[in-house]
FIBA-414207 format. One record per residue (C-alpha): residue in three letters; z, y, x. Coordinates in steps of 0.25 Angstrom, whole numbers, plus 2048, in hexadecimal, padded with zeros to 3 digits. Layout:
+-----+-----+-----+-----+
: res :   w :   v :   u :
+-----+-----+-----+-----+
: ALA :   Z :   Y :   X :
...
+-----+-----+-----+-----+
This chain:
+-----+-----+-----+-----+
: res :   w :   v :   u :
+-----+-----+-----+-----+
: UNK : 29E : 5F2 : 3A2 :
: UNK : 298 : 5EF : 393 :
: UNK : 2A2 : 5F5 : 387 :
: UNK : 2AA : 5EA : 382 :
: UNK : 2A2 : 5E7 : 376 :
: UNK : 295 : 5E6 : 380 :
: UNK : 29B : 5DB : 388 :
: UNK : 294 : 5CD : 387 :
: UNK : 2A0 : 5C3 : 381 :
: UNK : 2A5 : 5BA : 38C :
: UNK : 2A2 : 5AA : 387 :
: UNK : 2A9 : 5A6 : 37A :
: UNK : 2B7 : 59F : 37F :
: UNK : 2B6 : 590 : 37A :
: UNK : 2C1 : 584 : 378 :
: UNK : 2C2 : 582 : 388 :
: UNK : 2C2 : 591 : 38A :
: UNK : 2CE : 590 : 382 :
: UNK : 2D4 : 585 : 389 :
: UNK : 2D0 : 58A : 397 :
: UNK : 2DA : 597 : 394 :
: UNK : 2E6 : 58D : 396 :
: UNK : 2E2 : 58B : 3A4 :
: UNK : 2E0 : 59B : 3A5 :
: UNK : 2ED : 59F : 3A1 :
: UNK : 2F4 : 595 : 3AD :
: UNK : 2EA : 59C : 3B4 :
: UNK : 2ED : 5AA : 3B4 :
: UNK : 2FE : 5A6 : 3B3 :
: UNK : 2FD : 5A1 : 3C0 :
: UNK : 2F4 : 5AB : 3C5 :
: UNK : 2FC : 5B6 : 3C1 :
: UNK : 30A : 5B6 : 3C8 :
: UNK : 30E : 5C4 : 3BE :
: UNK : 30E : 5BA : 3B2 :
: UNK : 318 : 5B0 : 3B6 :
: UNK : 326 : 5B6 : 3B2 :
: UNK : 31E : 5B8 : 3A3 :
: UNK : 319 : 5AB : 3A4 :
: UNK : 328 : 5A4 : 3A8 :
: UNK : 32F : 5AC : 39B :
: UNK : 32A : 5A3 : 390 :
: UNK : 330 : 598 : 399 :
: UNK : 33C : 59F : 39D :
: UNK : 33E : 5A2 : 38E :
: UNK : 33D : 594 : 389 :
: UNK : 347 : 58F : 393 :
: UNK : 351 : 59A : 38F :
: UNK : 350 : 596 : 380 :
: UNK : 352 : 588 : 384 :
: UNK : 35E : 58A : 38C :
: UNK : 364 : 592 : 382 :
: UNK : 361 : 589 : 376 :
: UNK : 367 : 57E : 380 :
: UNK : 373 : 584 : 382 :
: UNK : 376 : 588 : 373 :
: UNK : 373 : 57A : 36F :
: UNK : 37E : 573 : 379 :
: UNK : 387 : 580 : 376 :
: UNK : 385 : 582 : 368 :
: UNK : 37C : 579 : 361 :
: UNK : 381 : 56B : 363 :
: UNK : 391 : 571 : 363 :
: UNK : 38D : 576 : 356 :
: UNK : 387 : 569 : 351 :
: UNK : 391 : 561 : 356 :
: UNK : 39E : 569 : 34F :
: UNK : 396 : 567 : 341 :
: UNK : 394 : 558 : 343 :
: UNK : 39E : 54F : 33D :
: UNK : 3A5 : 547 : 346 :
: UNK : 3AA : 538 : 347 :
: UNK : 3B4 : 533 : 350 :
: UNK : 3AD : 527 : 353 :
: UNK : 3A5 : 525 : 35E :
: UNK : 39A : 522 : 354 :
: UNK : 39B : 52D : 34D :
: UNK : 39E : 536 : 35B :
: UNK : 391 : 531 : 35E :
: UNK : 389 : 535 : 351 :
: UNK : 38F : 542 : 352 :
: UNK : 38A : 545 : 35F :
: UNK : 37C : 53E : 35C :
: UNK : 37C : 546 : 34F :
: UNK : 381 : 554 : 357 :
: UNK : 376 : 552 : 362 :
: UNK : 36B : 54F : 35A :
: UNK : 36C : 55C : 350 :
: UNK : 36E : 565 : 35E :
: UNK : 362 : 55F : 364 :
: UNK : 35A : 561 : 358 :
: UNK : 35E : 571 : 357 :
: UNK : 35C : 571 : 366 :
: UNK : 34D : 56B : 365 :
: UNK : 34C : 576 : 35B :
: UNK : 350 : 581 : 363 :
: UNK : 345 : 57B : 36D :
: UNK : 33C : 57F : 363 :
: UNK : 340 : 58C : 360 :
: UNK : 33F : 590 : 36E :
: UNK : 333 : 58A : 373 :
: UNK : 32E : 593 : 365 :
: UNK : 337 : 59F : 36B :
: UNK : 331 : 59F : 379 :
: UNK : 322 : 5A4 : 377 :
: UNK : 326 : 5B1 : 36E :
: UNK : 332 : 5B3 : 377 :
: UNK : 328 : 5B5 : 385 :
: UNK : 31D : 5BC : 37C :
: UNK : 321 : 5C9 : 386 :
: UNK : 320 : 5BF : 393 :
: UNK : 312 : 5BA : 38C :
: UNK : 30D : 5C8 : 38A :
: UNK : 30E : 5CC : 399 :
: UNK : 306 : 5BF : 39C :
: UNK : 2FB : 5C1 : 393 :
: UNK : 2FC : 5D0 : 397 :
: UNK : 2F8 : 5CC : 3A4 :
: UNK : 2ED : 5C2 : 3A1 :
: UNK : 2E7 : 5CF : 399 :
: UNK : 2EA : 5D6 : 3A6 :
: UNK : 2E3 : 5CA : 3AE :
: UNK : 2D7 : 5CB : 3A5 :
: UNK : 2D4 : 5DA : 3A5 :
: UNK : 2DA : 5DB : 397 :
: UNK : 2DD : 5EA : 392 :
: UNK : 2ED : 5EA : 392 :
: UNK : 2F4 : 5EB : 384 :
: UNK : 2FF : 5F2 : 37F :
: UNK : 30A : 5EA : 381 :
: UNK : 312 : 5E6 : 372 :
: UNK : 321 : 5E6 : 379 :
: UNK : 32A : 5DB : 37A :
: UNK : 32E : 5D8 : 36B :
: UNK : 31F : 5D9 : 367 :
: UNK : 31C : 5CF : 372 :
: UNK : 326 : 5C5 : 36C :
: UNK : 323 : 5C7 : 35E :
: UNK : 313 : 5C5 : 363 :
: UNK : 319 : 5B7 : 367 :
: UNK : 321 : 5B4 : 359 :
: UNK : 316 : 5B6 : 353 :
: UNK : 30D : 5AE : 35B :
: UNK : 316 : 5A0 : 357 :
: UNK : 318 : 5A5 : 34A :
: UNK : 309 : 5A6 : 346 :
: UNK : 306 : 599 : 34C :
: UNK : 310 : 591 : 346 :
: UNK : 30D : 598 : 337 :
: UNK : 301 : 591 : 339 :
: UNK : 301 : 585 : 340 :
: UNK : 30D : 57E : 33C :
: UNK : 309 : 57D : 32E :
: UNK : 2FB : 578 : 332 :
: UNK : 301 : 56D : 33C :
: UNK : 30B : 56B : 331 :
: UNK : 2FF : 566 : 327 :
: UNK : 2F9 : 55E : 331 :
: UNK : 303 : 557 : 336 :
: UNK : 307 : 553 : 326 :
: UNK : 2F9 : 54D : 327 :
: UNK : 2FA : 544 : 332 :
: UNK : 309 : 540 : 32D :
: UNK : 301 : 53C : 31F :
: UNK : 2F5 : 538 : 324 :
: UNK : 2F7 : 532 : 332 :
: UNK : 2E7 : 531 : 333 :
: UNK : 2E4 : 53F : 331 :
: UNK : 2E9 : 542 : 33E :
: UNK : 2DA : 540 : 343 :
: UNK : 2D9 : 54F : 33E :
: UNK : 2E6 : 555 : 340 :
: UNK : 2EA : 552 : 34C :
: UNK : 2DE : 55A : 352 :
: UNK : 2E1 : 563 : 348 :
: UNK : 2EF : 565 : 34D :
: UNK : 2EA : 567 : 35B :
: UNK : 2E1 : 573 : 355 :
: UNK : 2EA : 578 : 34F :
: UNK : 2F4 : 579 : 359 :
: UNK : 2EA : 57E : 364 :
: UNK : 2E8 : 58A : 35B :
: UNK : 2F6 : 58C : 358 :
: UNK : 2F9 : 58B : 367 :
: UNK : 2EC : 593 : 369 :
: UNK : 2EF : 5A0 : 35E :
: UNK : 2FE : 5A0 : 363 :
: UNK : 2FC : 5A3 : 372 :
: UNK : 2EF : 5AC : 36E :
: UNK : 2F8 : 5B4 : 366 :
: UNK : 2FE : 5BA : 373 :
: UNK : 2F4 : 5C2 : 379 :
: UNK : 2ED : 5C6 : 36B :
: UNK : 2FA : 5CB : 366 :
: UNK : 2FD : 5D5 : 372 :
: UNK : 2ED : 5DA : 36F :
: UNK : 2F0 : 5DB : 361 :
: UNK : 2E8 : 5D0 : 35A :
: UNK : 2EA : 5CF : 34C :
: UNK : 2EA : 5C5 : 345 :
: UNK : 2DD : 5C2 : 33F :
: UNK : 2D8 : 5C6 : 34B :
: UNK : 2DF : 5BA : 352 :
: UNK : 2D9 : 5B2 : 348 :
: UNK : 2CB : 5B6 : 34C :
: UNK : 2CC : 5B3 : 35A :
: UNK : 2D0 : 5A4 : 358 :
: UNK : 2C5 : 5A2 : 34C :
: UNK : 2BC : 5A9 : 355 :
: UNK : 2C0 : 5A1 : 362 :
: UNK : 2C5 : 592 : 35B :
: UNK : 2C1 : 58B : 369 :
: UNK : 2C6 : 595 : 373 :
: UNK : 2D4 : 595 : 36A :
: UNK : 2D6 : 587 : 367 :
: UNK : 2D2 : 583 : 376 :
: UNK : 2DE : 58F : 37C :
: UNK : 2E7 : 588 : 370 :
: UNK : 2E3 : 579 : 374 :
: UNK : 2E7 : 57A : 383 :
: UNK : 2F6 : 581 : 381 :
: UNK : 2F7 : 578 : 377 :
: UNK : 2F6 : 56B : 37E :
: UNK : 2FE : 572 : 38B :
: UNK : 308 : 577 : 380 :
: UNK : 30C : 567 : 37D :
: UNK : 312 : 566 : 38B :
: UNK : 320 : 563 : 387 :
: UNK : 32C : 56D : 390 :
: UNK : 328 : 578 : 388 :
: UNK : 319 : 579 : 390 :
: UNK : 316 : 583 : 384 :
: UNK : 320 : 58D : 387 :
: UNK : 31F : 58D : 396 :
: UNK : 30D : 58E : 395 :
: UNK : 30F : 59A : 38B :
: UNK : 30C : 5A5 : 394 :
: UNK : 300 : 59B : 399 :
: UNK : 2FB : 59C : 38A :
: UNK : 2FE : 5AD : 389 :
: UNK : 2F5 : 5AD : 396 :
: UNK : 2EB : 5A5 : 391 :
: UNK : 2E9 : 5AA : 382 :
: UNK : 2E7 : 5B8 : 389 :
: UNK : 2DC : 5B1 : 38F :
: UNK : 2D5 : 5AB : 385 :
: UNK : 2D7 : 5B8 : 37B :
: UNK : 2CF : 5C0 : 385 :
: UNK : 2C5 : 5B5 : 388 :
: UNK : 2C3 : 5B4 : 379 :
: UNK : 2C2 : 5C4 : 376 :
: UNK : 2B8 : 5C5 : 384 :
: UNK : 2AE : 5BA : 37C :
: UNK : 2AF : 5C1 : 36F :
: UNK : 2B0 : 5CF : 370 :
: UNK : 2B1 : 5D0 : 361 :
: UNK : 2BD : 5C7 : 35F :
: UNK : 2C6 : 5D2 : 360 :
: UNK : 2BF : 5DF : 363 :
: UNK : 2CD : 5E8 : 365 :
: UNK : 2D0 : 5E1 : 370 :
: UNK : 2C2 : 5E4 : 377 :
: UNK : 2C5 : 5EE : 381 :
: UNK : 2CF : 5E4 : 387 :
: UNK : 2C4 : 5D9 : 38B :
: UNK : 2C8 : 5CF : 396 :
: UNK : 2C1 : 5D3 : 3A4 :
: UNK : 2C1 : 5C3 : 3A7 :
: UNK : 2C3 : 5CA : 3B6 :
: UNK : 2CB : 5BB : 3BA :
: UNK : 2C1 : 5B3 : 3B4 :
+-----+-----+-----+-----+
């Protein structure tokens, strides 16, 4: 077998590479009976949080709101109370949506990590050091936390420009949609470079390096994360298993991309 730094690179990964990666990580999930109970938790977590916030907002919430309102004794004013009590409880409860479909991801990073430890597994990957269980979450805080820095202000800006210039929405809608791939695309990458040790600039390398091959991967969960009933909850452990897949495609077609992580080359035995 040549040394690592003799081995011919494998094809350089392109936009459909990218794409193709989606497939992949269905793929090895069905495959791989071990990975279901990870792959059920971000689910199982969502559905918890929902169930509780649904219970403290018929419990709590709308008791609360409802003792503050002024009341009438008229049946019109019966009626506006109520109308006015609902409406302020379900906007708390459509935020408390928010916050737990935010809350999900970081909260099953320990679930995600078991899935992508066994793609690695699957593709001949050295095995890591594993980070513990409160590293593991805080690798998934910091995943949303980055991405939002970044993206809402950029989304922000543009979509003041269509708002004030209906016609420019030639060029930000398409813009948006970039955008949003690599968003999508640096958020679940962030996973499996995190548990290797990426840092940061190094991360930014890889996507200047590999544009197509990241904003293909982003595009595709993208699109599938638009299904409405919480679609991008219940494929996160479809995007941890396919960004491992993609990472190790990208460092096999550039061994020089990131050069500490050389010993651990996919075999690509299942290819």
């Amino acid at each position: 077998m040549l040394p690592t730094a003799e081995r011919p690179s494998a094809p350089r990964p392109s936009f459909t590479t990218g794409v193709g990666t989606l497939f992949r990580g269905f793929e090895f999930l069905i495959r791989t009976p071990t990975s279901w109970p990870y792959a059920a938790v971000p689910a199982a977590l969502l559905s918890a949080l929902l169930a509780l916030l649904t219970w403290s907002t018929i419990e709590l919430v709308f008791p609360s709101i409802a003792s503050r309102m002024p009341e009438s004794s008229s049946r019109w004013g019966q009626t506006a109370w109520l109308g006015a009590s609902g409406l302020l409880t379900l906007g708390v409860f459509v935020v408390g949506v928010f916050v737990a479909l935010a809350l999900t991801p970081p909260l099953a990073g320990p679930a995600l990590e078991k899935i992508i430890g066994l793609r690695e597994r699957a593709l001949g990957v050295a095995p890591r050091p594993a980070l513990g269980f409160w590293s593991e979450i805080w690798c998934g805080f910091r995943a949303q936390i980055f991405a939002l820095i970044w993206v809402v202000p950029i989304l922000g800006v543009l979509w003041v420009a269509e708002l004030l210039v209906p016609v420019a929405a030639v060029v930000t809608v398409p813009l948006k949609l970039v955008v949003t791939s690599l968003a999508v695309a640096w958020n679940l990458l962030d996973y499996p470079l995190t548990l290797r040790g990426v840092r940061m600039r190094e991360r930014f390398l890889l996507f200047k390096r590999h544009k197509a091959a990241s904003l293909g991967f982003g595009a595709a969960f993208a699109l599938v994360f638009w299904i409405p009933c919480g679609c991008q909850i219940v494929l996160l452990p479809v995007g941890a298993a396919a960004a491992t897949d993609l990472v190790w495609q990208l460092i096999a077609s550039d061994p020089g991309l990131l050069p500490e992580l050389g010993s651990g080359h996919a075999s690509s035995s299942e290819d």
